[in-house]
C-alpha positions as CSV (number, residue, x, y, z in Angstrom):
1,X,-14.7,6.7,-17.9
2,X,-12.0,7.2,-15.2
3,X,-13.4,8.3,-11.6
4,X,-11.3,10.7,-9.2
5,X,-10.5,7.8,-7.3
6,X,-8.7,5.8,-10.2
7,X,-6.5,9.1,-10.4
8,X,-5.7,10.0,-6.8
9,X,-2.4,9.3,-5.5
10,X,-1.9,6.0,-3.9
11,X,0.6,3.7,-2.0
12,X,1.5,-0.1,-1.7
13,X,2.7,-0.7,1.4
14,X,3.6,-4.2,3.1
15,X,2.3,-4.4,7.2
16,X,5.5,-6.0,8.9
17,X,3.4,-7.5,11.3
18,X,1.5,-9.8,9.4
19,X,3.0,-9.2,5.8
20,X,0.3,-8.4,4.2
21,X,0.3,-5.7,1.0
22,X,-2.5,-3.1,1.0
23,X,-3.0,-0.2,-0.7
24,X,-3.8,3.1,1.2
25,X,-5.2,6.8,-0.2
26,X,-2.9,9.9,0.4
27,X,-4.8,11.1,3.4
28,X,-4.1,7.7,5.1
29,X,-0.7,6.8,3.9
30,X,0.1,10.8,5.6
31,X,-1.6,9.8,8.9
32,X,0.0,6.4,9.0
33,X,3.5,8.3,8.6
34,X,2.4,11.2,11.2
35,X,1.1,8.5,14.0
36,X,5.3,6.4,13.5
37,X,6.7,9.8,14.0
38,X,5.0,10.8,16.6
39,X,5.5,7.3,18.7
40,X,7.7,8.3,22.0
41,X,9.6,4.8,20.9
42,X,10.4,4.6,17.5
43,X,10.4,0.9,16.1
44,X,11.4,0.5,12.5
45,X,9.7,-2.8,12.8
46,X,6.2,-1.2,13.5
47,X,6.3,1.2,10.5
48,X,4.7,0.3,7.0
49,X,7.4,-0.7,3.7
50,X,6.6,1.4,1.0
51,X,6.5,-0.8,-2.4
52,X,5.4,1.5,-5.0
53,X,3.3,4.6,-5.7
54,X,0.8,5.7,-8.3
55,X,-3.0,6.0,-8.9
56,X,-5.0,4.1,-7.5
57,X,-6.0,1.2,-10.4
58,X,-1.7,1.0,-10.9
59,X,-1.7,0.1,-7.1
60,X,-4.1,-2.4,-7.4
61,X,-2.9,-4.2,-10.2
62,X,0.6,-4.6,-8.5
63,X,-0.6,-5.9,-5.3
64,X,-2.7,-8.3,-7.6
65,X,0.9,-9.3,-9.4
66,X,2.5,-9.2,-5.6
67,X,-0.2,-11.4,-4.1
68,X,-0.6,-13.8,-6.8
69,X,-4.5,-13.3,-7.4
70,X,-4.0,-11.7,-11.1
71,X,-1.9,-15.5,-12.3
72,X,-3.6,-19.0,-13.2
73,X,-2.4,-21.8,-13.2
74,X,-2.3,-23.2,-16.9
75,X,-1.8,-27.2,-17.0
């Protein structure tokens, strides 16, 4: 059975700064985008790259396929 969280609206986003892909809820993905626009300075290099959005279980199975943890390595 699928929880509320499997459904909810979700975001894949890479960090510039270290360029790592996570995956953030609505409610965080919003306050992430209201604390870049509200910076006196704006720096595009500071603000989170938006990959892909969906539910939350789609999210984490791309950033499994982005960072490489879903393949094996077959000999």
């Amino acid at each position: 059975m699928f929880s509320y969280r499997d459904k909810e609206q979700s975001y894949l986003c890479r960090v510039p700064d270290t360029g790592l892909v996570i995956v953030l809820r609505e409610g965080d993905y919003k306050y992430r985008r209201n604390h870049e626009a509200s910076l006196r300075v704006q720096d595009p290099d500071y603000n989170f790259v938006l990959l892909a959005q969906g539910t939350w279980r789609e999210m984490l199975m791309y950033r499994r396929l982005i960072t490489g943890r879903s393949l094996t390595n077959v000999s």
